[in-house]
C-alpha positions, 0 to 999 in steps of 0.5 A: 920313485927315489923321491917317494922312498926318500919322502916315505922314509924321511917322514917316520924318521921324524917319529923316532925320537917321539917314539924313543922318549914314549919308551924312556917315559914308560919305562920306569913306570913298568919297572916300577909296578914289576918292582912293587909285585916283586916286593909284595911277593917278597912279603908274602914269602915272609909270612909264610915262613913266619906263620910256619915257626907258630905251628906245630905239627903232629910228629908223625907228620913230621918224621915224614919229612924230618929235614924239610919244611916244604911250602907247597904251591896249590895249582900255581906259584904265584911267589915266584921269584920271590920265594927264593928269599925263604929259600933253604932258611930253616924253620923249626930245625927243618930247611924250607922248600917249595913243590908246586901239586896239582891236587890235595892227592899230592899234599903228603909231603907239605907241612903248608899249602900256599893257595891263590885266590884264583884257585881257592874254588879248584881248592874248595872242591878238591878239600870236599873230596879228602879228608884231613891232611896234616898241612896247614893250608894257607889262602891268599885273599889280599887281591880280594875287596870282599869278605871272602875270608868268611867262605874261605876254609883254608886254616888261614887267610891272608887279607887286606887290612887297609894297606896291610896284609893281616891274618885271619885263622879258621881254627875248625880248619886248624883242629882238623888237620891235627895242628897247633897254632901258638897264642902268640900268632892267635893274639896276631890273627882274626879268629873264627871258630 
């Protein structure tokens, strides 16, 4: 019985030094991707700051909420922990915040509204249910191949521009919120009207 144990043991111990460099290996792999998901996070944080300094929203959207520029998160917030890069910098004299909502009903203290690919639908179907919002709502369709930026009414879309993020602007979108989008984001954008 002693043998058989001592047998039993002794073979899967062999195997942990196999089993260890497979895990050594792997390792840094996942490191790697995890890393690379974070600075893609990273720089779609950026734009949104970015695009919210070529806006201009109507004042009394802004006398609402005069200290912050809050960027919500529609259903899910998939910049985080990325966001905190933004976090607390200001723009347009107001300091950036985040709010994760559920609803457009929620909406009334965004001046923009991140939306994921994987909710654009849930999002579609609740904008057809509300009318304009002084928010400027942004979708983000960069893990999209397809043209869905052409079905998409969120005033702007992030898309995939080979290895690049660009931007496409739906300005029917933009006009019915009651927003102002600077020539220079325009010059920068693909722009349906």
């Amino acid at each position: 019985m002693i043998n058989a144990v001592h047998h039993f043991s002794s073979r899967y111990l062999r195997h942990i030094p196999v089993l260890l460099l497979l895990l050594v290996c792997l390792w840094p792999l996942n490191l790697k991707a995890e890393s690379h998901e974070y600075k893609l996070q990273q720089v779609k944080a950026a734009i949104l700051f970015n695009i919210a300094k070529f806006v201009r929203w109507p004042e009394k959207a802004i006398s609402q909420s005069p200290d912050h520029l809050t960027i919500c998160h529609y259903r899910e917030n998939t910049l985080s922990p990325a966001f905190q890069s933004i976090y607390g910098k200001r723009a347009q004299h107001r300091t950036v915040n985040d709010k994760l909502i559920g609803t457009l009903a929620g909406a009334d203290q965004c001046a923009i509204l991140f939306i994921p690919l994987t909710q654009l639908r849930a999002f579609a179907e609740d904008q057809a249910h509300h009318g304009p919002l002084p928010v400027l709502t942004i979708a983000d369709l960069t893990e999209s191949y397809s043209t869905e930026s052409s079905d998409s009414r969120a005033a702007v879309n992030l898309i995939r521009q080979g290895s690049r993020i660009g931007l496409d602007i739906y300005l029917p979108e933009v006009t019915r919120n009651g927003l102002t989008i600077s020539s220079e984001l325009l010059k920068l954008a693909r722009v349906r009207r």
